[in-house]
N, C-alpha and C positions, 0 to 999 in steps of 0.2 A: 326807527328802522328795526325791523326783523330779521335776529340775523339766522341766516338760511341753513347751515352747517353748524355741525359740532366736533370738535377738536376731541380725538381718540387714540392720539398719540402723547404717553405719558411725558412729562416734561417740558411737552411745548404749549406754545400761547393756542387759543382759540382766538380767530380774528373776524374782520367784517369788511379786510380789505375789497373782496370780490363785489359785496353788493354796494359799497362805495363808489369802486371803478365804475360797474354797469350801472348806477345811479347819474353817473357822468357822463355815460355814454362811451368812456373809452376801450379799446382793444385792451390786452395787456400788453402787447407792441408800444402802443402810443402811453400807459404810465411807465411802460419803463425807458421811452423819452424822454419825456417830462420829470422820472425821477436819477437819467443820468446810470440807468442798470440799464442790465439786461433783461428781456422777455423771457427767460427760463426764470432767471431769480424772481420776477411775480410772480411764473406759477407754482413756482415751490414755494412762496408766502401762504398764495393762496391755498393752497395745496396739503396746508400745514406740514410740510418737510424740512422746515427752514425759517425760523424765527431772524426777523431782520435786523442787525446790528442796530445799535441807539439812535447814530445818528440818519441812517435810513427810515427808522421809524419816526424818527419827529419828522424830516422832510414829508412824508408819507402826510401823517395828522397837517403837517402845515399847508401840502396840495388840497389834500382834501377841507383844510378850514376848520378841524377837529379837533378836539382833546382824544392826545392816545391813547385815553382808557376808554373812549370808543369806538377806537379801531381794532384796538388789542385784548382781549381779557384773561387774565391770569387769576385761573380756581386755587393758586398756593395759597394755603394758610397756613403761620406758624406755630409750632407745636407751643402745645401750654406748658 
């Protein structure tokens, strides 16, 4: 998968949630049924506004059938 977007917000994750969902077919309405939130809280995932609590994030990987490192990717590296 290619992911579409690049994360330009220092601090937060770059993610893949958006071409997931639309891989699926779904609204953001309908994962955030599915994941029990709300439809603003997807699009501030996707939105990268809003890095989604742990256990959001693994339900997330687990809807989608995913390891979270590809759903999520974090450029931190630590210092030598």
């Amino acid at each position: 998968m290619t992911v579409k977007h690049v994360c330009h917000t220092p601090g937060l994750m770059e993610n893949r949630v958006r071409d997931w969902r639309e891989q699926a077919g779904w609204s953001q309405g309908e994962l955030a049924r599915r994941l029990g939130v709300s439809r603003q809280t997807i699009n501030a995932v996707e939105t990268d506004k809003y890095d989604p609590s742990l256990p959001l994030a693994l339900r997330m990987a687990k809807l989608f059938a995913v390891p979270v490192d590809q759903l999520f990717l974090d450029s931190w590296e630590p210092e030598a």
